[in-house]
N, C-alpha and C positions, 0 to 999 in steps of 0.2 A: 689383462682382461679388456682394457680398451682396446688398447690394439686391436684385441680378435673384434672385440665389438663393432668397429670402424673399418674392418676389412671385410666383415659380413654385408654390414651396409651398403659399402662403396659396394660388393657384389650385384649386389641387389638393384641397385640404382643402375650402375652399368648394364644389366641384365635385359632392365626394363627401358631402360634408354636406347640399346641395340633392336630389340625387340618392336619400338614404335617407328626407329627410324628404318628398318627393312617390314615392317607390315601395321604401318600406321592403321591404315585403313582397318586390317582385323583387328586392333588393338581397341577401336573407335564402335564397331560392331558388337565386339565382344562387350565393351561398357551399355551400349543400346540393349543388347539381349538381357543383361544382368540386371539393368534397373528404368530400362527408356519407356515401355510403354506405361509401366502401372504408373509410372512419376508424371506422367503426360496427363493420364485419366485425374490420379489425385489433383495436380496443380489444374485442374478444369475447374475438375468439383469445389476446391477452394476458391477459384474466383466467382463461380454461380453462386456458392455460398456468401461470399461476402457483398457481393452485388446486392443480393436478393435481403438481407440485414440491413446495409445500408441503405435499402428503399423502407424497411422495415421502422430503422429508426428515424426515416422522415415522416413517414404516416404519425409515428408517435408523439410525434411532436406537434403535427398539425389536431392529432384527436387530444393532447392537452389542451392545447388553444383553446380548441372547442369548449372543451368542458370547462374549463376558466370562465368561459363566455358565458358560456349557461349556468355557471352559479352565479355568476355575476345579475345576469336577469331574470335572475329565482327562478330557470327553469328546471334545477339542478340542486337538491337540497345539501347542506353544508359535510353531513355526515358520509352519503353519497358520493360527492367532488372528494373529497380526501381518502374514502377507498380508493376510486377510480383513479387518481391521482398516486399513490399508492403502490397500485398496480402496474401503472402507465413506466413509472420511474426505475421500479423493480425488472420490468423487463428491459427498460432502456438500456439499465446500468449491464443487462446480461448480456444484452445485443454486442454490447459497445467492447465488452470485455473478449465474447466470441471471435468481433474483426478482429482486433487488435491480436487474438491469438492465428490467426489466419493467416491474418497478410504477416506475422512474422516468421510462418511456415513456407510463407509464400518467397518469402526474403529468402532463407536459408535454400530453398531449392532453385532458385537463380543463382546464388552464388557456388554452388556445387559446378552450376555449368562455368561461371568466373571460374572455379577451381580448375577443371577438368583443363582449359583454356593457357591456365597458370602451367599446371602441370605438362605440359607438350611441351609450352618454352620451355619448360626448366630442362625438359630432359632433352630438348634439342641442345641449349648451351653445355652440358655436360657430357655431349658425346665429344665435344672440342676440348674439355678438359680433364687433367689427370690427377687430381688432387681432388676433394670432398672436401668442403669451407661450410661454416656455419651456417653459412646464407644460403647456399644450395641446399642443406638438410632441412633449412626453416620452409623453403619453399617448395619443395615434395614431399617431406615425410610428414605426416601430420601425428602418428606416435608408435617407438616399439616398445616389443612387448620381451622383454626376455624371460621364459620361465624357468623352471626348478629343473635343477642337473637330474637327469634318469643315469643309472649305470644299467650301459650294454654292452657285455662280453669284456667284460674287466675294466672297460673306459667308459668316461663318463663326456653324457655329452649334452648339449644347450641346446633347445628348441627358441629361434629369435624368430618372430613377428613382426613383419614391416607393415604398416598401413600407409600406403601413399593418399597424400592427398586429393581429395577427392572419388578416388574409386577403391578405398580401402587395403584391403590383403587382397595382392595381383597372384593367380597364381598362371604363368605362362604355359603355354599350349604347346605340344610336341608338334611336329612338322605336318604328322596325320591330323589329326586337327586343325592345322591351318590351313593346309589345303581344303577341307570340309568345309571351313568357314569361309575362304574364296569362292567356293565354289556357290555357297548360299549367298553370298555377296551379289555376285555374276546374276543368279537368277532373278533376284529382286534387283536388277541393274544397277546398282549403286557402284560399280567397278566397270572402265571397259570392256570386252572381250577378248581384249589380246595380252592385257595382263596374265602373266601365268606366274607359278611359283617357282 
């Protein structure tokens, strides 16, 4: 069962490794269509978002002060400053826990772009090699899925799921499609014009 397991995978890696080193380009396209603009919108919104908190939680800190200040000078009666107070802290602690969930969103969708990065070396060095090593599996596969035997027509057979790292389950494009996507390439310039397939 390894075995087959290991000669699926190595398919698959090879697959996808043949596949980026003759149409890198569509391969890069393909990833931008699948998840580049809403990731671009959302990672916006998460930095306005946390911009706009962390000015959030400077004001709050200055309208503590304040109100410090004014119970302090009895302008401010004691029962008063410890609602406000209260209140102040309640939202700070929410602010603070919001960034802190943000910019860790923020983190993981930078490193997806690390990833994607990661993933082209790797399947560049392994169009030079012919064996499949731990270290190669650690650095594009991120995890398979093997599931439950189906019998079809008296044999029985394995549905395996590869998820590469970074852009998931690849499912690669037939020729009519690639040219499709050249062709959309081409228009929005992103390719010479004398490129052809």
């Amino acid at each position: 069962r390894d075995v087959v397991l290991e000669m699926i995978v190595k398919e698959a890696v090879a697959g996808l490794a043949d596949f980026v080193r003759c149409y890198e380009s569509v391969f890069l396209y393909m990833q931008k269509q699948k998840c580049g603009e809403f990731q671009k919108k959302r990672q916006q919104e998460l930095k306005l978002s946390v911009e706009s908190s962390e000015k959030r939680i400077t004001a709050l800190d200055k309208l503590f002060s304040r109100i410090y200040e004014d119970n302090v000078i009895g302008k401010l009666s004691d029962e008063r400053y410890a609602r406000m107070a209260a209140e102040y802290e309640a939202e700070q602690k929410d602010l603070l826990e919001k960034v802190r969930e943000e910019e860790k969103q923020l983190s993981e969708m930078e490193q997806k772009s690390v990833d994607m990065r990661l993933l082209l070396q790797g399947l560049r060095e392994f169009t030079d090699m012919k064996e499949l090593t731990p270290t190669i599996v650690n650095k594009l596969i991120r995890r398979i899925e093997v599931h439950n035997p189906e019998k079809k027509h008296a044999r029985k057979s394995v549905k395996v799921d590869i998820y590469f790292t970074a852009v998931g389950l690849v499912s690669l494009p037939d020729e009519q499609e690639i040219r499709r996507m050249m062709e959309q390439i081409r228009s929005a310039s992103l390719l010479p014009k004398q490129l052809t397939a």
